[in-house]
N, C-alpha and C positions, 0 to 999 in steps of 0.2 A: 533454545528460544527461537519458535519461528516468525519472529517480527524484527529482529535486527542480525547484521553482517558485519563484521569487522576483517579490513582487506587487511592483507598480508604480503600484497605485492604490490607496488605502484603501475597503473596503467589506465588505459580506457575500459572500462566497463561497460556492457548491454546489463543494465539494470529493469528485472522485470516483479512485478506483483500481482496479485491478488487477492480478493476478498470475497466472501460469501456471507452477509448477512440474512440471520432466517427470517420467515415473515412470522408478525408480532399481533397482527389480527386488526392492525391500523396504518392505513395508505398514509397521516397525514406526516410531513416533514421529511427527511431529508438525510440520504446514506453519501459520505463521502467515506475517500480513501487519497493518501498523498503519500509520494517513496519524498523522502530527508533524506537529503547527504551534508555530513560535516562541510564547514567551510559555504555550504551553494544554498540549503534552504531545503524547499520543495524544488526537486525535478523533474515531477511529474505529475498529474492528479485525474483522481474519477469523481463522477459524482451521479446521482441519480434518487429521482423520488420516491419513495417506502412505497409498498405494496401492502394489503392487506393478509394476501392470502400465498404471495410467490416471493421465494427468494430471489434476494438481490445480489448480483454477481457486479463488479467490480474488479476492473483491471487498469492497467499501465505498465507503460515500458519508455527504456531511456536509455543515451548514452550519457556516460559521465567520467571525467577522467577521477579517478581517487587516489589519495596517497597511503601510503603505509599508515596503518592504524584508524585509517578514514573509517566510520561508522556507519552504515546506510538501515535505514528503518523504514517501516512502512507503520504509516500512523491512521488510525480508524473514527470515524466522528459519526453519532445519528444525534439527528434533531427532532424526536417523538417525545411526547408525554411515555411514550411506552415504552421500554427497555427493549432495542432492536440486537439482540445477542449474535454474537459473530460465531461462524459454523465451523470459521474453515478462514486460514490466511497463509498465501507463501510467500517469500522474498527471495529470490535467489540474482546471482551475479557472474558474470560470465567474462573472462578478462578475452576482449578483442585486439590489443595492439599495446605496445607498451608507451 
């Protein structure tokens, strides 16, 4: 599954994302993207306006200390009448310091 992370080590994490929404053949509304970590919420967020005719790329990044078994996700929202279909999402995690 590449939209959630379950750490295995407790420490600080460089938590990074992205998203690649296609275009849907309507500018109107609205493409977000937001990294969740258990315990904090959102730690991070993108956002930006649909295009007609370009995909939309979508990133974030973040430090976050996590604990064992801590969950981190990256979660996807569009606000179109038209089903804005996501192409492409990574989430990866990177332990910086304990």
């Amino acid at each position: 599954n590449n939209d959630r992370l379950t750490i295995t080590e407790a420490g600080l994490y460089l938590v990074s994302a992205s998203v690649l929404f296609a275009s849907n053949g309507s500018a109107a509304g609205g493409r977000r993207m937001a990294i969740n970590a258990t315990v904090f919420g959102d730690v991070a967020r993108d956002s930006r306006i649909g295009s007609a005719a370009e995909i939309i790329e979508l990133a974030a990044t973040a430090l976050v200390y996590m604990n064992v078994a801590g969950i981190l996700r990256v979660a996807v929202e569009q606000t179109t009448a038209i089903a804005a279909n996501v192409q492409n999402r990574s989430l990866t995690a990177t332990k910086v310091a304990d």
